[in-house]
ZAMARGU-4260 file (C-alpha; in steps of 0.2 Angstrom, whole numbers, plus 5000, padded with zeros to 4 digits):
<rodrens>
0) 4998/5115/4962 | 4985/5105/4970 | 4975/5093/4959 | 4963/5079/4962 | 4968/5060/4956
5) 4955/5049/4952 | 4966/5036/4944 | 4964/5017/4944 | 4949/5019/4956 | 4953/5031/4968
10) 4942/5040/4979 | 4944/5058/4990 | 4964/5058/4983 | 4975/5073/4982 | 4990/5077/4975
15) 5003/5094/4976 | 5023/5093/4971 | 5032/5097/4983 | 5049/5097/4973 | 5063/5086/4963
20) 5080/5082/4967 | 5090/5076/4955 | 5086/5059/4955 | 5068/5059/4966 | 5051/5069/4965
25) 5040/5071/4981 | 5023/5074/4984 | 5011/5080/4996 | 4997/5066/4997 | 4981/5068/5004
30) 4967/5055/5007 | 4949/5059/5012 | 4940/5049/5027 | 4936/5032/5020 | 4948/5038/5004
35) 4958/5025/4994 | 4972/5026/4982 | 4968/5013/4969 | 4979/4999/4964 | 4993/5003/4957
40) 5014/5001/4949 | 5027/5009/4958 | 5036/5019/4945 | 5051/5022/4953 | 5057/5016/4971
45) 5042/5023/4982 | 5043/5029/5000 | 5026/5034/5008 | 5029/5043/5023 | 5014/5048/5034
50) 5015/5065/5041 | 4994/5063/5048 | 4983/5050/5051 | 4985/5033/5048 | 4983/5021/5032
55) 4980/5004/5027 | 4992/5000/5012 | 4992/4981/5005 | 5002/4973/4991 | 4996/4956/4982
60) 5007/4947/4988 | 5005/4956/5010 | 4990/4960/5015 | 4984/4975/5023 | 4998/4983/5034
65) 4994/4998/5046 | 5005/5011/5044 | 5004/5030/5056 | 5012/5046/5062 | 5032/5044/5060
70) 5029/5026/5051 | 5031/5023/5033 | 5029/5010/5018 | 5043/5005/5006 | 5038/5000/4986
75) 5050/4994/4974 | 5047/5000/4956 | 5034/4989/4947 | 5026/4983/4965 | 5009/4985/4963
80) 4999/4993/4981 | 4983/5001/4988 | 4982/5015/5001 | 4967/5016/5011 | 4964/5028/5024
85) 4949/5027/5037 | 4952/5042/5046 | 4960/5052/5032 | 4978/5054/5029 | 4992/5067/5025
90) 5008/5059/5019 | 5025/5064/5008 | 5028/5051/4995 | 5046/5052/4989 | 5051/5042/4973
95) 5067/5040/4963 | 5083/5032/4964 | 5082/5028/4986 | 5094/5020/4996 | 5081/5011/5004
100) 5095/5000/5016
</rodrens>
């Protein structure tokens, strides 16, 4: 089920589960042109893989890093991040217990 998230500030997001596993959830995430995904914890181990378009995401402690097609991001839980998307985006966040290594 597809539903808007306007949470913590964001703007043109998107969000349908995809599925769980026993020990993750992933979702379908979807950003407008110029869309953001506001500030926000990490509530398990994140993965943020981008299947379209390209983002910005930042941390408070790295700035803005440029992530694309085949590329992803990494958050551990608690770590607050921002996504930005100039161009749009579609990406598979994956969270849960991740061997990250």
């Amino acid at each position: 089920k597809l539903f808007t998230d306007d949470r913590f500030g964001s703007l043109g997001f998107t969000v349908t589960p995809v599925g769980n596993g026993c020990e993750t959830r992933m979702h379908l995430l979807r950003l407008a042109p110029d869309g953001v995904i506001g500030e926000h914890p990490a509530v398990d181990q994140q993965l943020l893989v981008v299947l379209s378009g390209a983002a910005s995401v930042s941390t408070p402690i790295e700035g803005p890093h440029e992530i694309a097609v085949g590329q992803a991001a990494a958050f551990e839980p608690g770590e607050m991040h921002t996504t930005r998307s100039r161009s749009g985006l579609v990406a598979l966040a994956i969270e849960g217990h991740l061997d990250l290594t």
